[in-house]
C-alpha positions as CSV (number, residue, x, y, z in Angstrom):
1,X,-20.5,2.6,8.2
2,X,-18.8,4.5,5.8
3,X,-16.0,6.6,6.6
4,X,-15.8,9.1,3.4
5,X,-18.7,10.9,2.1
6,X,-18.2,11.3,-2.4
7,X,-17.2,14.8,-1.5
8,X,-14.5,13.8,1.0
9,X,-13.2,11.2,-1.0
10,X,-13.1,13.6,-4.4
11,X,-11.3,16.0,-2.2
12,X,-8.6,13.4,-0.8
13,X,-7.7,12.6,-4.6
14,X,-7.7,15.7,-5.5
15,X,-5.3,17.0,-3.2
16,X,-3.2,13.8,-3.8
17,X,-3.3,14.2,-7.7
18,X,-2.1,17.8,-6.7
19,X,1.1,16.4,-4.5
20,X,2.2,14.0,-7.4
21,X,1.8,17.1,-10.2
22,X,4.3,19.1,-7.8
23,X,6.6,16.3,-7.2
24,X,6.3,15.2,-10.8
25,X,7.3,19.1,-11.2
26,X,10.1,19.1,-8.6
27,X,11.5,16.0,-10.6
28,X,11.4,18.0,-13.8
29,X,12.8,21.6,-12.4
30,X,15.8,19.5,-10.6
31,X,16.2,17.4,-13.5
32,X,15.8,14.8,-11.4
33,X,14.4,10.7,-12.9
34,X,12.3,8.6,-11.5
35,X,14.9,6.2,-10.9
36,X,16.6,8.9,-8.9
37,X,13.5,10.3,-7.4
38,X,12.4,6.8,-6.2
39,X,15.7,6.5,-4.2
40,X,15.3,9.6,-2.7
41,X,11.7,8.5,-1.6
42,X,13.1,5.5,-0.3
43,X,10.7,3.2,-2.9
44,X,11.0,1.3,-6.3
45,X,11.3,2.7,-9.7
46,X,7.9,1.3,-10.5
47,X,5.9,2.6,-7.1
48,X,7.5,6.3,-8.5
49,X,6.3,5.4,-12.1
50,X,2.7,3.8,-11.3
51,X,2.4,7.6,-9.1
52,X,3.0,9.3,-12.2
53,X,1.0,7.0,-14.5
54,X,-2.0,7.1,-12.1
55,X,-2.5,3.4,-11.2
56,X,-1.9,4.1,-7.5
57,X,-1.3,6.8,-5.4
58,X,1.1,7.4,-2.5
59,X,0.1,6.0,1.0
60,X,0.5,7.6,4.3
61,X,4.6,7.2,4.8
62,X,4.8,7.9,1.3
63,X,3.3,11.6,1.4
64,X,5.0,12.0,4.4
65,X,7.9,12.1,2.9
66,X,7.0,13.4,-0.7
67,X,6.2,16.6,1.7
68,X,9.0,16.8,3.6
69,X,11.3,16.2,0.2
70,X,9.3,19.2,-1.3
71,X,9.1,21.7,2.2
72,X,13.3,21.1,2.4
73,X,13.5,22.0,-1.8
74,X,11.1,25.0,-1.3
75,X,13.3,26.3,2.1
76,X,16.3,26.3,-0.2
77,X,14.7,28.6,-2.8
């Protein structure tokens, strides 16, 4: 049983390669690294790095807080 379909699944990394371009572009507006960002995420340097690199993507907890880090930036603007 599968539980994606091609067009699911090209949507789900789409919207996720779409989260890591904005936080990647949060990081650069705020002058912010990826050492710094990682501790603000709560994860490793590398787990920040392998995002931006595209080896892995974020997993659940991971988004949930990339979008609450981004939704608190945007309230301030």
């Amino acid at each position: 049983m599968k539980i994606f379909d091609n067009k699911s699944l090209l949507l789900y990394n789409a919207n996720m390669n779409e989260l890591v371009e904005k936080l990647d572009h949060y990081r650069l507006e705020n002058r912010v690294s990826q050492k710094q960002l990682a501790d603000k995420l709560h994860v490793h340097f590398s787990t920040v790095n392998r995002w931006f690199n595209g080896k892995t993507k974020p997993n659940k907890i991971q988004r949930y807080h990339i979008i609450k880090l981004l939704e608190e930036h945007d309230s301030r603007k």
